[in-house]
C-alpha positions in Angstrom: 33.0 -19.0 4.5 30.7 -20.7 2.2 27.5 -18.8 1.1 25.5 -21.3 3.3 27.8 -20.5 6.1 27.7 -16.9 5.6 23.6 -16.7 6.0 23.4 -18.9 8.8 25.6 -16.8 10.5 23.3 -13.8 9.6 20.6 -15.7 10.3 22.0 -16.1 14.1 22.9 -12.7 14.2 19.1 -11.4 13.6 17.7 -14.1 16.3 20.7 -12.8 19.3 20.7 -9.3 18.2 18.7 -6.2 18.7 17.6 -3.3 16.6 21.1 -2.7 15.0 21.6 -6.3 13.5 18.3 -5.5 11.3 19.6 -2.0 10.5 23.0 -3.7 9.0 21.7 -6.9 8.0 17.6 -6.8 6.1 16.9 -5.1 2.7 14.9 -2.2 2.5 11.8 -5.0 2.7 11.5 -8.1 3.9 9.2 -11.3 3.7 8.7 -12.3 7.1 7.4 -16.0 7.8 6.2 -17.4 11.0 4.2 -20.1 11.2 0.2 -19.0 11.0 2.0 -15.5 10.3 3.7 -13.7 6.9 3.9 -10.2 5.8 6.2 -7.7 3.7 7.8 -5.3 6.5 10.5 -2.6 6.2 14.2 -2.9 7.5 12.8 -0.6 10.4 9.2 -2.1 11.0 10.9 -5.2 11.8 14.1 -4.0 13.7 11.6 -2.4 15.9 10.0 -5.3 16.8 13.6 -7.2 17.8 14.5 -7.0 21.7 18.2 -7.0 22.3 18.8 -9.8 24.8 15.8 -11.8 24.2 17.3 -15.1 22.9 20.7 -15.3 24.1 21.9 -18.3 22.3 20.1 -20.1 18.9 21.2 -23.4 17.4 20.0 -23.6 13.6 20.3 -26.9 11.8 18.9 -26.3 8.1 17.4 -29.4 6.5 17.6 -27.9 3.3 19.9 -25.2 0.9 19.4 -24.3 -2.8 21.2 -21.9 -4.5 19.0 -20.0 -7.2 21.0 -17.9 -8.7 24.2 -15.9 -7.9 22.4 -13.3 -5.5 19.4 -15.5 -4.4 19.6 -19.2 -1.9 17.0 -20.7 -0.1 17.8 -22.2 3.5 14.6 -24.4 4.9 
């Protein structure tokens, strides 16, 4: 898998999954961004706030991917 590929899966795997794909998948902090909404949380402030079940399927078409450096990409 292509970088891209590999945090689009992860991506999908936060939107699906509960709890547990925030425990294995975010850093120690995060910079969450919602529109009118953005905030530094920790791995477990924001797995709390993820719902197993409550999107059951997500389609994500980026319109944009920059690789910064070896350990840092953007996908808009």
């Amino acid at each position: 898998m292509t970088i891209q590929a590999d945090l689009l899966a992860n991506e999908q795997a936060l939107w699906t999954g509960g709890p547990e794909a925030y425990q294995a998948l975010a850093d120690d902090s995060c910079l969450v961004v919602f529109a009118g909404m953005a905030a530094l949380m920790t791995r477990e402030a924001i797995s709390k706030t993820a719902e197993k079940g409550r999107w059951k399927d997500v389609k994500l078409t980026p319109t944009g991917f920059v690789r910064l450096a070896d350990t840092v990409a953007v996908v808009a």
